[in-house]
C-alpha positions in Angstrom: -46.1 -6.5 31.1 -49.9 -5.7 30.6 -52.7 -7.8 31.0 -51.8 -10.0 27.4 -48.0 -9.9 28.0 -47.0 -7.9 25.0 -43.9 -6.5 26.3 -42.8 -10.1 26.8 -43.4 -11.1 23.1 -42.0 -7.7 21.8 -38.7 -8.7 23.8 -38.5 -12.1 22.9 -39.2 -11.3 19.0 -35.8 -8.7 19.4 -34.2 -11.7 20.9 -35.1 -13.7 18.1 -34.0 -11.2 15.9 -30.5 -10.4 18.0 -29.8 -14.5 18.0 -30.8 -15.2 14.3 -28.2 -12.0 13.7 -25.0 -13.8 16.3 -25.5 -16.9 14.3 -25.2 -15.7 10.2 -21.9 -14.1 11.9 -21.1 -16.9 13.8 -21.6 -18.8 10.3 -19.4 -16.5 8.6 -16.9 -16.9 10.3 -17.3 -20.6 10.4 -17.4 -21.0 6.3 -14.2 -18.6 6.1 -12.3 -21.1 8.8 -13.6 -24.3 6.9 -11.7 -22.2 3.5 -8.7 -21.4 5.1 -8.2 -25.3 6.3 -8.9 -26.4 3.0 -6.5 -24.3 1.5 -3.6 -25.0 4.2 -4.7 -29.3 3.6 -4.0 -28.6 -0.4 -0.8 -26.8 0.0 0.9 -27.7 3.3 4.1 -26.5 2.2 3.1 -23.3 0.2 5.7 -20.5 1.9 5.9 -17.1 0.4 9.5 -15.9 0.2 10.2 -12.4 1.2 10.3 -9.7 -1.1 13.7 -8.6 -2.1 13.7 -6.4 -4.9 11.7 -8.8 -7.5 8.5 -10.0 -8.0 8.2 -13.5 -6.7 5.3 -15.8 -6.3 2.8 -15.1 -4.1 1.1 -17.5 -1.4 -1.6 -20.2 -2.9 -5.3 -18.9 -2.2 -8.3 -21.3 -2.3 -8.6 -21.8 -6.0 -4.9 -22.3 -6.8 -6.3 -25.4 -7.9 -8.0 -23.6 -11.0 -4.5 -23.3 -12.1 -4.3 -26.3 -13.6 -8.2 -26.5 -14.7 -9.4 -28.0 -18.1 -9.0 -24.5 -19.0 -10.9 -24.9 -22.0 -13.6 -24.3 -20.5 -12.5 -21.6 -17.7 -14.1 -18.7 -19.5 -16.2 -18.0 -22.5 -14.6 -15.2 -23.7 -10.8 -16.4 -23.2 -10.7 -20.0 -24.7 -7.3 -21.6 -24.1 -5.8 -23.7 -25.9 -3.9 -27.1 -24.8 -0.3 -28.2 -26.4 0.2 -24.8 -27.9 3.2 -23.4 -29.5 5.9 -22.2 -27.0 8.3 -19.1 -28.2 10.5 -21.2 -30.3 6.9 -21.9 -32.8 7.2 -25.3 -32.0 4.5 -27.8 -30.4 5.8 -28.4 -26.5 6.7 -31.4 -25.2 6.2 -33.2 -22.4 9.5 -32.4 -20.6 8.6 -28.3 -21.1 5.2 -27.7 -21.6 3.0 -24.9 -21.9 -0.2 -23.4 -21.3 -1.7 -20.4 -23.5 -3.0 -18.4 -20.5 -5.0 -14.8 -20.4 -2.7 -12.6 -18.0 -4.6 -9.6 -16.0 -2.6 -6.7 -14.6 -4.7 -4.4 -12.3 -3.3 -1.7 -10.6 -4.3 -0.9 -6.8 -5.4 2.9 -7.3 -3.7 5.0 -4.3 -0.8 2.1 -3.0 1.6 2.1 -5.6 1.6 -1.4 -6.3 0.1 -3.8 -9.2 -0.7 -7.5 -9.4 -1.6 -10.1 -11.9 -4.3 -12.8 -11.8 -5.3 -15.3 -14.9 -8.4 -15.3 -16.3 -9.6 -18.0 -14.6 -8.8 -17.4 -11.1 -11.6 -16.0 -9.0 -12.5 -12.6 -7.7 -12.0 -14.3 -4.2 -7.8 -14.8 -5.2 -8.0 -11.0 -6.5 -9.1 -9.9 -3.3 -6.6 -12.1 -1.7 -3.0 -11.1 -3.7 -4.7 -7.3 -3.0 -4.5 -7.9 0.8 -1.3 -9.8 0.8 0.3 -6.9 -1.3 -0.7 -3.9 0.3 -2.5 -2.5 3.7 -6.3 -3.3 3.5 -8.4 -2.4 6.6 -6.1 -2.8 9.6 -3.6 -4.5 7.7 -5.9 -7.3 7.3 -6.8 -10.5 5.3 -9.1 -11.9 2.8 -10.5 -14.1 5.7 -10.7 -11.4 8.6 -13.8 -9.5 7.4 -17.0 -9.7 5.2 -16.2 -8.2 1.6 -18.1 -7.4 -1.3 -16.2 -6.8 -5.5 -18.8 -4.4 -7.3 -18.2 -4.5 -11.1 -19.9 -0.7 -12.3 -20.1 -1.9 -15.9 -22.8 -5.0 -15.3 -23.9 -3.1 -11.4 -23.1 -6.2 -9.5 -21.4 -7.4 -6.4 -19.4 -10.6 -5.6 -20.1 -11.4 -1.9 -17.3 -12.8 -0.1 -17.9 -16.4 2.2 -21.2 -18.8 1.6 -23.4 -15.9 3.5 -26.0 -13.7 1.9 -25.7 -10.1 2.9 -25.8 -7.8 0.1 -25.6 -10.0 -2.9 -26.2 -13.4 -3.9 -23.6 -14.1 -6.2 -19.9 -15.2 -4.2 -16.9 -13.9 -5.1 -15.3 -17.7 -4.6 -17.2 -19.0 -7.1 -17.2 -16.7 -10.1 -14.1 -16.5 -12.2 -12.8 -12.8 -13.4 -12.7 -13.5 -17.0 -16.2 -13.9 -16.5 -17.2 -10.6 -15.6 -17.2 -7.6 -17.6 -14.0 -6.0 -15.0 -11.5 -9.3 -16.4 -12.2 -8.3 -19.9 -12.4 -4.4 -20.9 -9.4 -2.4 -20.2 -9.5 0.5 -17.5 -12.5 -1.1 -16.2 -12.9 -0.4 -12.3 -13.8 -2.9 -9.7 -14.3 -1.1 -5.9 -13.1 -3.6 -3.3 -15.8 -3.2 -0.5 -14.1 -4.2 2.9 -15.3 -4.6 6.4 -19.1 -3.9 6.4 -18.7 -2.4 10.2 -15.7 -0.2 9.5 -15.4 0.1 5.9 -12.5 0.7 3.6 -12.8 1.0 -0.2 -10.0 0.0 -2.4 -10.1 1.2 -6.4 -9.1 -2.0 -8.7 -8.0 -1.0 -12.2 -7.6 -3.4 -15.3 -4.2 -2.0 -16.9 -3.7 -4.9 -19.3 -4.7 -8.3 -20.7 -2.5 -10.2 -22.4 -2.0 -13.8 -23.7 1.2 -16.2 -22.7 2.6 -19.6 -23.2 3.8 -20.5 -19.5 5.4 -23.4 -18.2 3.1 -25.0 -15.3 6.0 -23.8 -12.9 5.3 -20.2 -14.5 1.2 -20.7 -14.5 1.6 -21.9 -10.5 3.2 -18.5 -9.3 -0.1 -16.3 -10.3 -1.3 -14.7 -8.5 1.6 -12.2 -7.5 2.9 -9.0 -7.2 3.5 -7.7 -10.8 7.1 -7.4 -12.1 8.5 -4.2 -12.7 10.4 -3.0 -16.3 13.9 -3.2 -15.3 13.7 -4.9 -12.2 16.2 -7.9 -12.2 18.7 -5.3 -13.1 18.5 -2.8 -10.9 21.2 -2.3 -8.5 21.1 0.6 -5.3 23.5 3.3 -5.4 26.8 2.9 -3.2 28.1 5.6 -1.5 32.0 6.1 -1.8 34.0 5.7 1.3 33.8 9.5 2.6 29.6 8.9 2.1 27.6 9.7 5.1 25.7 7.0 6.4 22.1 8.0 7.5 21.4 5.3 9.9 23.8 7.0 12.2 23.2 10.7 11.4 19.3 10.5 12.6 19.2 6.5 14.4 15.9 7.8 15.6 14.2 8.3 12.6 15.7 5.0 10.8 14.3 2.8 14.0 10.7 4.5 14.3 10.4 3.6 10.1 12.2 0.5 9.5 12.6 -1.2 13.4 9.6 -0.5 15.3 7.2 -3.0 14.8 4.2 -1.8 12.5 1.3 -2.6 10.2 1.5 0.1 8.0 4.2 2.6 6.6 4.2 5.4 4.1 7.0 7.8 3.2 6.7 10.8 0.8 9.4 13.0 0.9 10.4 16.3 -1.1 7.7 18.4 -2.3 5.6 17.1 -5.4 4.9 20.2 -8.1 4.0 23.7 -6.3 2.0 21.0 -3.5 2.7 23.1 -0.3 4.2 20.4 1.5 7.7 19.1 2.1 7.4 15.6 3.7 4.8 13.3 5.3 4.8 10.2 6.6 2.6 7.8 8.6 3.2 4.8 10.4 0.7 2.5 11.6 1.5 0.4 15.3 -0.5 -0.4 18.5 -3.5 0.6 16.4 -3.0 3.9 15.9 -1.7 5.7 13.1 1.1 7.9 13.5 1.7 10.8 11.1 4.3 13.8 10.6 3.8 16.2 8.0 6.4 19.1 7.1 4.7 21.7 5.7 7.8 24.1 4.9 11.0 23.9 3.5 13.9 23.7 5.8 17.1 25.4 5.1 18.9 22.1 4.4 17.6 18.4 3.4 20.1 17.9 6.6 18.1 19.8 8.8 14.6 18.4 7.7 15.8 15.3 8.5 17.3 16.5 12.0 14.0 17.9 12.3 12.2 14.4 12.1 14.6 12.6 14.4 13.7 14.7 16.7 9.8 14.4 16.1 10.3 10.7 15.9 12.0 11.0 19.6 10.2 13.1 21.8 6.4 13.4 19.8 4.3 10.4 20.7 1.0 9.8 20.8 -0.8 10.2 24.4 -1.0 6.7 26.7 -3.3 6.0 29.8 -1.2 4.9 32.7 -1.2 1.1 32.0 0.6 2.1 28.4 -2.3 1.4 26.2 -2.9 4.3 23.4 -5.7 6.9 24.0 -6.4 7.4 20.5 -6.3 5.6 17.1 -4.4 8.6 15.2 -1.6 10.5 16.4 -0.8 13.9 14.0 2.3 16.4 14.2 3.2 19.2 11.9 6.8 20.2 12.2 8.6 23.7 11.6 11.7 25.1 12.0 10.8 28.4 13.6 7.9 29.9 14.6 6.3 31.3 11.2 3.3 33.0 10.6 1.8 29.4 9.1 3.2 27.8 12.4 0.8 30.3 14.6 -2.2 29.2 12.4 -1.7 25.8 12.9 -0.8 25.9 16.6 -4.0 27.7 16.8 -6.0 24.7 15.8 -4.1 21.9 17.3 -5.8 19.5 19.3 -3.8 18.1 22.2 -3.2 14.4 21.8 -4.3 14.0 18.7 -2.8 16.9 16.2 0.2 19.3 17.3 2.8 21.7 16.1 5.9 21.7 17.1 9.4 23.6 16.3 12.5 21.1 15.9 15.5 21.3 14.0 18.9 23.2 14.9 18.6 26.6 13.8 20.6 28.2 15.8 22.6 26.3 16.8 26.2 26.8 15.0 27.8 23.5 16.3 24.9 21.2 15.7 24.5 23.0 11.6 28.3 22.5 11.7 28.3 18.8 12.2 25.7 17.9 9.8 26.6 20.4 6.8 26.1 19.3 3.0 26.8 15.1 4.4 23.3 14.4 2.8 24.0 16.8 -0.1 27.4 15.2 -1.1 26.5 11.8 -0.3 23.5 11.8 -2.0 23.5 14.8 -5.3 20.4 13.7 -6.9 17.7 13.3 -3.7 19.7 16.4 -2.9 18.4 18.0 -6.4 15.2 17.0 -6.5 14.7 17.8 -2.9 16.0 21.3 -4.2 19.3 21.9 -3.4 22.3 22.2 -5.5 25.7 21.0 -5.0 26.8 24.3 -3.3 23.4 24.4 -0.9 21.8 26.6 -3.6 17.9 26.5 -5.1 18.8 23.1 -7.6 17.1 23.7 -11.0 13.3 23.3 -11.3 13.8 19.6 -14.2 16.4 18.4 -11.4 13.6 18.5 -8.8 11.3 15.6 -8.0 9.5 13.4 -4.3 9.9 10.0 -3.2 7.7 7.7 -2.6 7.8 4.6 -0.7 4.7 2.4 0.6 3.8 -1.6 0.4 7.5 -2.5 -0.8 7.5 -0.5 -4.0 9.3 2.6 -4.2 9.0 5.5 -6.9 10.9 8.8 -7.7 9.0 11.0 -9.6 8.8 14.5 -11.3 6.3 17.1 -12.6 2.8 17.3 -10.9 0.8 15.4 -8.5 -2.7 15.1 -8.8 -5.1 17.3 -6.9 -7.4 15.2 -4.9 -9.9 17.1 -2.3 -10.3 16.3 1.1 -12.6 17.3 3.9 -10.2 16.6 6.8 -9.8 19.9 9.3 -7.1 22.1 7.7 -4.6 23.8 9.1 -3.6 20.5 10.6 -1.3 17.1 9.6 -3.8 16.4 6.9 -2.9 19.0 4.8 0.5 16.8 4.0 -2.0 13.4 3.3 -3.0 12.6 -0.9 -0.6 15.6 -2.1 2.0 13.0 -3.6 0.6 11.3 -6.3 1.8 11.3 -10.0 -0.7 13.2 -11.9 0.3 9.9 -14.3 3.0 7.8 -15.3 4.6 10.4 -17.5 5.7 12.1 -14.0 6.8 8.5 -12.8 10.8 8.8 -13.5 11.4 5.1 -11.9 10.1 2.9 -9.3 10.9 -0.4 -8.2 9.3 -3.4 -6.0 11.9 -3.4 -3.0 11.8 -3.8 0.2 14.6 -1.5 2.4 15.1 -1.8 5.6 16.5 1.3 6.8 17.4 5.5 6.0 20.4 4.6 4.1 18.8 1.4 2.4 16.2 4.0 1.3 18.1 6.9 -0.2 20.6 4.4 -2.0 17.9 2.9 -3.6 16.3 6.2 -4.1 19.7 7.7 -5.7 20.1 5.1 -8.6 16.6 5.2 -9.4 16.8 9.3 -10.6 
């Protein structure tokens, strides 16, 4: 210890500092319970319905309240007015009135999916429609982490809960319209989440717009934005000879649509002159499980043969008690042993990223039984996945990928963009970030719906070429 006892006050100063540390996180947590109960006390009988194909209202966050603010004075930049005109030009009355409300759209850079907040909700709501809506962190909540907003145009952040971190300012308190990201359009906001194991999510400003809406209309923000032609969509029906998927490859349509799972993404078909066919991950038991098909297979039949089988008998590695070894489980799948299958079977990595052969080339009987049912079933995600009626190369405008992640799916056509990535290559990640639209001119429909398995997919797939 030494003749003064140093070594004793240097320890108990790190103590200091370890407890002082335990308590702003125990106080975090504390301030982000005390919001969720006052929320849950202001709206006991708030329920989400599920998604089914349209763009309902979304849960009520904290300041659901600010709906029905003296909105007047919500923002000084987006003054509202009370008693306005509806769409017929006349005042409204008291049986049907309206509000003149400031409408933001942003889009959620890399999930597919946009939502819509007013003016004079706060960054803290934002944050909260973006985790209901898609996969942030682990499939997380506003309340599960610390988070931070940073607007680029004015350089500041918006903290989340009543503890200091980073910034001063709280996201809970400051409205959007207030900040330079709720008022100039294709400003970026970066979502900040999870200080310990961080996540960034890209936040977009796609429109502003003014509306006369009903109270009923002003209490369902925010929400999942509705998509152009939406209420009348309707999925394609196969005729009474149709193949139905779900019993072709069972395998594949329980590991996407009935396994239990945080997280899934389908992109099938390949996007431009990508080198990729098909990847997919799924997210369960904390690891994330991906299949990537870097070829093209002889048949859209055989591809999907090809991931039945994968989904089957590739799994990620367990101890003996069942728990998962690793958080991320990779496989590449071929048909046949290839010169690009030897590279990548050369840098696999047991247990974490292999290469495997599946499919049924071959095998006469097994081509036999399957032959051209996904081709005549389905002639347009036969097309675009490059086949022609007769099992011939389809024409290059015909062609087109799939997309389908956070209950919107999109069929598109043209080129994806090229995004680069420092992930180990050959390996599974060569299939990840090579299916986005380069921009909504290659978008040739999408649609917020949530399917529930193979069959529900390509149907809705079919009528959306």
């Amino acid at each position: 210890r030494g003749e003064e006892g140093g070594g004793v006050r240097v320890v108990n100063r790190w103590i200091e500092r370890e407890e002082k540390r335990y308590i702003i996180l125990i106080l975090s947590k504390l301030s982000q319970v005390i919001h969720v109960n006052q929320r849950s006390m202001s709206t006991p009988n708030s329920k989400r319905p599920a998604l089914d194909g349209g763009a309902g209202p979304s849960p009520t966050s904290i300041a659901a309240t600010h709906n029905n603010l003296d909105t007047d004075t919500a923002s000084p930049t987006n003054k509202r007015l009370k008693g306005t005109t509806g769409t017929s030009g006349t005042m409204s009355t008291k049986t049907n009135p309206t509000k003149l409300v400031t409408v933001l759209t942003y889009e959620i850079l890399g999930s597919g999916v946009s939502v819509q907040v007013l003016s004079n909700h706060t960054i803290h709501d934002l944050v909260d429609i973006v985790c209901q809506e898609t996969c942030v962190g682990m499939n997380e909540s506003v309340y599960d982490h610390m988070w931070c907003v940073t607007d680029p145009i004015e350089g500041n952040k918006y903290e989340s809960g009543d503890v200091e971190c980073q910034s001063d300012l709280r996201a809970q308190e400051t409205r959007i319209g207030r900040i330079a990201g709720g008022n100039i359009i294709g400003a970026n906001l970066l979502l900040t989440y999870d200080y310990g194991t961080t996540s960034h999510v890209g936040l977009v400003l796609k429109s502003i717009e003014e509306e006369a809406l009903s109270n009923t209309e002003i209490s369902s923000f925010p929400r999942r934005a509705a998509l152009p032609g939406q209420t009348d969509f309707a999925p394609y029906e196969p005729g009474a000879d149709g193949a139905d998927l779900d019993e072709l490859y069972p395998d594949l349509s329980n590991f996407l649509f009935t396994k239990q799972g945080d997280k899934l993404e389908i992109f099938l078909f390949q996007p431009g002159k990508k080198k990729v066919q098909a990847y997919i991950e799924k997210e369960y038991d904390g690891c994330v499980h991906a299949m990537h098909v870097p070829e093209k297979f002889g048949s859209v039949e055989e591809m999907l043969y090809a991931l039945n089988e994968s989904s089957k008998y590739d799994a990620p590695a367990r101890h003996g008690r069942g728990y998962l070894l690793y958080s991320w489980f990779g496989v590449s799948i071929f048909n046949s042993p290839t010169a690009r299958y030897s590279k990548y079977k050369a840098c696999e990595s047991d247990g974490l990223n292999v290469t495997v052969t599946r499919g049924y080339s071959g095998d006469e009987a097994k081509a036999a039984e399957y032959a051209k049912q996904f081709l005549k079933t389905f002639p347009k995600c036969a097309a675009a996945a490059g086949f022609n009626q007769k099992g011939k190369p389809s024409k290059s405008p015909e062609r087109g990928w799939i997309v389908y992640r956070n209950g919107t799916l999109t069929v598109c056509r043209g080129d994806s963009r090229n995004i680069k990535s420092n992930a180990p290559s050959p390996g599974v990640f060569d299939g990840q970030n090579k299916h986005e639209p380069v921009n909504d001119d290659s978008i040739v429909g999408k649609i917020n719906i949530r399917v529930n398995s193979l069959q529900e997919l390509f149907c809705a797939a079919e009528a959306l070429w």
